[in-house]
C-alpha positions in Angstrom: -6.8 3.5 -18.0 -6.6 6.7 -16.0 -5.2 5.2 -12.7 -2.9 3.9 -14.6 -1.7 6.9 -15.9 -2.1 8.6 -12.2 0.3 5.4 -10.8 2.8 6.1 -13.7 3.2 10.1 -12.9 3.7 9.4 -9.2 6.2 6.6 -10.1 8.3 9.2 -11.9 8.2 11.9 -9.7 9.4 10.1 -6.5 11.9 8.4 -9.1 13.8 11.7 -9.0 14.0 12.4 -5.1 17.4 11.8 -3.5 17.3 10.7 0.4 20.3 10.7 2.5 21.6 8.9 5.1 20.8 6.7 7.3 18.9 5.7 4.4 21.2 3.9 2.0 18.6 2.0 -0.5 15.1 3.4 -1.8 13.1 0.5 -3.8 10.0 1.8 -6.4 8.1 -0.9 -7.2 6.1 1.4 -9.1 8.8 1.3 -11.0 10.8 -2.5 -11.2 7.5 -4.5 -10.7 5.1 -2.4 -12.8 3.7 -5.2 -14.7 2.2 -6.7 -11.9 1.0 -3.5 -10.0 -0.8 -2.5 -13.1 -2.6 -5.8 -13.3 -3.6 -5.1 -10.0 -4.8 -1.5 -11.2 -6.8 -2.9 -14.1 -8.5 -5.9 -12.6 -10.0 -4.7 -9.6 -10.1 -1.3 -9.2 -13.8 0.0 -9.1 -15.1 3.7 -9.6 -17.7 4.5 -7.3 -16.4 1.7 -4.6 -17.9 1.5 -0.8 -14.3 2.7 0.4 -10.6 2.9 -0.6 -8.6 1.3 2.2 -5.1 3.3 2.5 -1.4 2.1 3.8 1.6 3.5 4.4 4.0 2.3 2.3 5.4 -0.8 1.1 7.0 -3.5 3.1 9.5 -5.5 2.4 8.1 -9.0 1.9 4.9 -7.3 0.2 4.2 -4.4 -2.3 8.4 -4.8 -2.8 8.2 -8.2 -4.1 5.0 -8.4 -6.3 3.9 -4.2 -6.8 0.5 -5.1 -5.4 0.0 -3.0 -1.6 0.6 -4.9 1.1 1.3 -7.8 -1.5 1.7 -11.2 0.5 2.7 -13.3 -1.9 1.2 -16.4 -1.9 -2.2 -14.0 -1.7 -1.4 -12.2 -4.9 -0.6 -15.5 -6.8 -3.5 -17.5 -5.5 -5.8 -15.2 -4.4 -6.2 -12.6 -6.7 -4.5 -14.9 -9.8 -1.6 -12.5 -10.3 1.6 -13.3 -11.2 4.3 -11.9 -14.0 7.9 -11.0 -13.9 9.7 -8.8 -11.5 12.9 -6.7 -12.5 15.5 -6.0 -9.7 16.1 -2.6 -8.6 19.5 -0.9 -9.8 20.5 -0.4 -6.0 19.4 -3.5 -4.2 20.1 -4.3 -0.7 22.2 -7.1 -0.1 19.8 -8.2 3.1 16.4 -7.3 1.2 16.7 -8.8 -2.1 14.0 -8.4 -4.5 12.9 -12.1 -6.3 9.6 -11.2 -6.8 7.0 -14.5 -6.7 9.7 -16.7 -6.2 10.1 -14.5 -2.1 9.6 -17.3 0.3 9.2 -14.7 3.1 5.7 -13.9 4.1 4.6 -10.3 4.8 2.8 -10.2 8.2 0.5 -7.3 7.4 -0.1 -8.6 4.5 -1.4 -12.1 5.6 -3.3 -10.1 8.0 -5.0 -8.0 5.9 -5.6 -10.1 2.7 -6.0 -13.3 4.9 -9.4 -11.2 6.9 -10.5 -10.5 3.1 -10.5 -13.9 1.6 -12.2 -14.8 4.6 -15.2 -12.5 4.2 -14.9 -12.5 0.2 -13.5 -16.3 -1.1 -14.1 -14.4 -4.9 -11.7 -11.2 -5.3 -14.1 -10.0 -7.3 -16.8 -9.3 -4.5 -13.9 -8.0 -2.1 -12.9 -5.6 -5.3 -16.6 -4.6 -5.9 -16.7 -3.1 -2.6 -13.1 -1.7 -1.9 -9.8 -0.5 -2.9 -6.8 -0.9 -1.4 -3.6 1.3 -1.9 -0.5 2.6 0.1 0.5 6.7 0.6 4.0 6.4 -0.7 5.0 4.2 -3.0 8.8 3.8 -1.9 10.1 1.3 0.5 13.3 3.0 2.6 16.0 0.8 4.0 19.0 1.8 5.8 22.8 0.3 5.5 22.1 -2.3 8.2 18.4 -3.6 6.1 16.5 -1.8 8.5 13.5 0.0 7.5 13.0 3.8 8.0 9.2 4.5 7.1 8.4 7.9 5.5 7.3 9.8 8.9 10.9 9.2 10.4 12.4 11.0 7.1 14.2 14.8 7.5 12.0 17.3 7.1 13.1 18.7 3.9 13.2 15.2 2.6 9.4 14.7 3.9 7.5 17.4 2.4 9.3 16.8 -0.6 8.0 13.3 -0.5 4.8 14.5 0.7 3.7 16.7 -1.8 3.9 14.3 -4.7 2.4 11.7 -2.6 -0.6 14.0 -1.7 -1.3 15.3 -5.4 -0.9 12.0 -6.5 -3.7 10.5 -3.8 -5.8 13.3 -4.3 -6.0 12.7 -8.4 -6.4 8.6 -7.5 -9.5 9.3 -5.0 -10.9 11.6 -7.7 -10.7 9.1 -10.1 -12.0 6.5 -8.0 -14.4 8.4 -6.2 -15.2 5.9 -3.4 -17.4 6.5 -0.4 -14.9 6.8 1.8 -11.5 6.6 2.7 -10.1 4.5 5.6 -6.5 4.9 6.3 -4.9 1.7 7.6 -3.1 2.8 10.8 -3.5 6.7 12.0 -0.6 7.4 9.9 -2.4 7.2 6.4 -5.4 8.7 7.7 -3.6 11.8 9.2 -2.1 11.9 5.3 -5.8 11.5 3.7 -7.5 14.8 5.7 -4.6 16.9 4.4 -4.8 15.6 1.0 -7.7 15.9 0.4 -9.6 18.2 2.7 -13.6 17.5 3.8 -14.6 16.3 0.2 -14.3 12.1 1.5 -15.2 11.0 4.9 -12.2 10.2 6.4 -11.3 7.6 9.6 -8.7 4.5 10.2 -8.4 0.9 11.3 -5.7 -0.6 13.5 -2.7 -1.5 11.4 -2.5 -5.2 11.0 1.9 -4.8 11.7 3.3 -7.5 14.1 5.3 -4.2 15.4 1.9 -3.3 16.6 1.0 -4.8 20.2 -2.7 -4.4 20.1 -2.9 -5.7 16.1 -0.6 -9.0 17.6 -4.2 -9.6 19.9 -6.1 -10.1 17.1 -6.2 -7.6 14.7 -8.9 -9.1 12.6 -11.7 -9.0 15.3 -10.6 -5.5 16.4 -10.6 -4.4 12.4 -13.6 -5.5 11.5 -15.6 -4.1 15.1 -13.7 -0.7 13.7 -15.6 -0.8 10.1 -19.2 -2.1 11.7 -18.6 1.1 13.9 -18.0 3.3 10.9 -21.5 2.0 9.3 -19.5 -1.1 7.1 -21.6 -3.9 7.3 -20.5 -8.0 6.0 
């Protein structure tokens, strides 16, 4: 599959970045839960789909634990049906541990996100037929204290670095895809999509669904979904 093979070179180009401090842990889970993510790949995704839906980067509780973006996991397991082994990343964080489907932590954003999908789709199937979802960057940053540090708060030097795999890599996925549309979850990712790939996709965003977020903590779902009617995306 070629998005496999896409996933796979951006997985070993970040692999070879080095990040200082204050960041002290960087988890791929690209990389350490590729079994999973590549399920993901090959199940559901969809050439030709309505619109790929785009993150930022993986959180903690989510895409860290199962390789799926913005992976809740009780969603992945029961939702979508997947489920396989996670490996442990060489450097892990004593305060983020990685333990895969067995994480009893639920990732807000997730739940959010996948929760207003199951809704509208009960089959992952239909959801899948219409969209896509994936994150920017693939890495999840944490600093000494388990804080995270989310790409756009990086150096400079260690940014565009970053940024420049990320883009290519994005640009060769949406090719591949070739979906109507791309909608970046939070102003963030859609900033990232027009300079990536230029005026060949329509371009706009959604509120992020992070309890960080005050106006996504006053019903994000509501406010979402009056965001994608406006854009023309009908339920």
């Amino acid at each position: 599959m070629q998005l496999v093979k896409i996933v796979r070179r951006l997985s070993k180009a970040v692999q070879g970045l080095r990040f200082e401090e204050p960041v002290s842990h960087v988890y791929n889970p690209l990389e350490y839960a590729r079994q999973t993510g590549e399920q993901y790949l090959e199940r559901f995704a969809k050439q030709g789909c309505e619109a790929l839906f785009l993150g930022m980067n993986p959180g903690p509780y989510g895409m860290a634990q199962t390789g799926v973006p913005f992976g809740e996991v009780q969603t992945v397991r029961e939702w979508m049906g997947i489920e396989g082994p996670v490996k442990r990343p060489k450097n892990e964080h004593p305060k983020r541990p990685i333990q895969g489907f067995g994480c009893q932590r639920s990732e807000v954003s997730g739940r959010r996100l996948w929760g207003w999908a199951q809704k509208r789709f009960p089959a992952p199937e239909d959801f899948f037929e219409r969209f896509f979802v994936w994150n920017f960057c693939p890495l999840l940053f944490m600093e000494q204290g388990g804080r995270n540090r989310t790409p756009d708060k990086l150096p400079a030097n260690e940014r565009e670095k970053l940024y420049q795999i990320c883009d290519r890599s994005l640009l060769e996925l949406t090719q591949e895809l070739a979906p109507g549309r791309v909608i970046g979850v939070g102003k963030f990712a859609e900033s990232r999509a027009k300079l990536a790939l230029g005026e060949d996709w329509p371009i706009a965003s959604i509120l992020h669904p992070s309890p960080a977020s005050p106006a996504a903590n006053r019903g994000w779902e509501a406010q979402a979904e009056a965001q994608l009617e406006a854009l023309g995306i009908r339920f």
